[in-house]
C-alpha positions in Angstrom: 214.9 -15.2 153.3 218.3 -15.0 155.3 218.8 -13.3 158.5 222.2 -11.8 159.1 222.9 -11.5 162.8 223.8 -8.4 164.8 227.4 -8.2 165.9 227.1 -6.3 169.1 230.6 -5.4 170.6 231.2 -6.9 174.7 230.0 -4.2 176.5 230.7 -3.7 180.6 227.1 -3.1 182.8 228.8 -3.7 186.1 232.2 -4.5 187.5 233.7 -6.2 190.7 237.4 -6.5 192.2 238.4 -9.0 194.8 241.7 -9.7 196.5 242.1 -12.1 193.8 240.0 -11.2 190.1 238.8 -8.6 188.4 234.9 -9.9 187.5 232.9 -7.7 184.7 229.3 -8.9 184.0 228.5 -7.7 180.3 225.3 -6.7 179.4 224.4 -9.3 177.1 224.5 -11.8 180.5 228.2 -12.7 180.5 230.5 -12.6 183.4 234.0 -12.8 182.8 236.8 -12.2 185.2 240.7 -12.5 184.8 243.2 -12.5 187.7 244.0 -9.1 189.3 247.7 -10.2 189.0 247.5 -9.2 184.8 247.4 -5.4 186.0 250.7 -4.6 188.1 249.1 -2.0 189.1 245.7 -3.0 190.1 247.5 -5.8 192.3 249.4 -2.9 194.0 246.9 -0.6 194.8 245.0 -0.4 197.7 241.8 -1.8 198.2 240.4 1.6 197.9 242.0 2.1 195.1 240.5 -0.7 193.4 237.2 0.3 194.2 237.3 3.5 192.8 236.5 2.8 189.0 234.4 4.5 186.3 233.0 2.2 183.6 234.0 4.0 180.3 232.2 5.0 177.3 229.1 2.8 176.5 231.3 0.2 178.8 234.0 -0.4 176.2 236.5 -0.5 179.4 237.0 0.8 183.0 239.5 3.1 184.3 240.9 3.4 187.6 241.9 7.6 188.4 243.4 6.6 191.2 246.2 4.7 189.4 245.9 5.5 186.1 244.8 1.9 185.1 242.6 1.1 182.0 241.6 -2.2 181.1 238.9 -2.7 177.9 236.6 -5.3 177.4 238.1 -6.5 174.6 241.3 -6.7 176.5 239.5 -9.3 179.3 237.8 -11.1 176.9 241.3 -11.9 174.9 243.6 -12.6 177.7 246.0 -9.8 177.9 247.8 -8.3 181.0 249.5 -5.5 181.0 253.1 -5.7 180.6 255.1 -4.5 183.5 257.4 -1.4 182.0 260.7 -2.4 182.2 263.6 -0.1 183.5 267.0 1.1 181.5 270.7 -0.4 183.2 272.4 1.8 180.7 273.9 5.2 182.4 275.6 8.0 180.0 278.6 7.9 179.2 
């Protein structure tokens, strides 16, 4: 008899951002956290604006309205920040 185990993807039940990390506690009893300095635009935003989140989906991700700022799960878990978009020198001729 084998048992094949369920995959169940990371999933976000609660979220909290300090001055210094952004700290998700996953429903399967994680809590992982990555430094508020891998979203440009988190560490830019007010503290109000960091507090104004919605946990999307089935908590695949959170999104922040006030900045436009979406950061998944998967993202956290794998160590990605968001690249900074860089800005054009070149002017028409």
């Amino acid at each position: 008899m084998s048992t094949a185990a369920k995959i169940v993807e990371p999933r976000v039940m609660s979220i909290e951002v300090s001055d210094d990390e952004i700290i998700a506690h996953l429903v399967d009893g994680r809590t992982i956290s990555v430094p508020l300095v891998w979203s440009w635009r988190l560490s830019e935003a007010t503290q109000e604006q960091r507090q104004h989140f919605e946990i999307l989906g089935d908590g695949q991700g959170i999104h922040w309205p006030d900045i436009d700022e979406d950061i998944s799960v998967e993202g956290m878990l794998h160590g990605a920040p968001a690249p900074r978009p860089t800005t054009s020198t070149r002017h028409a001729a």
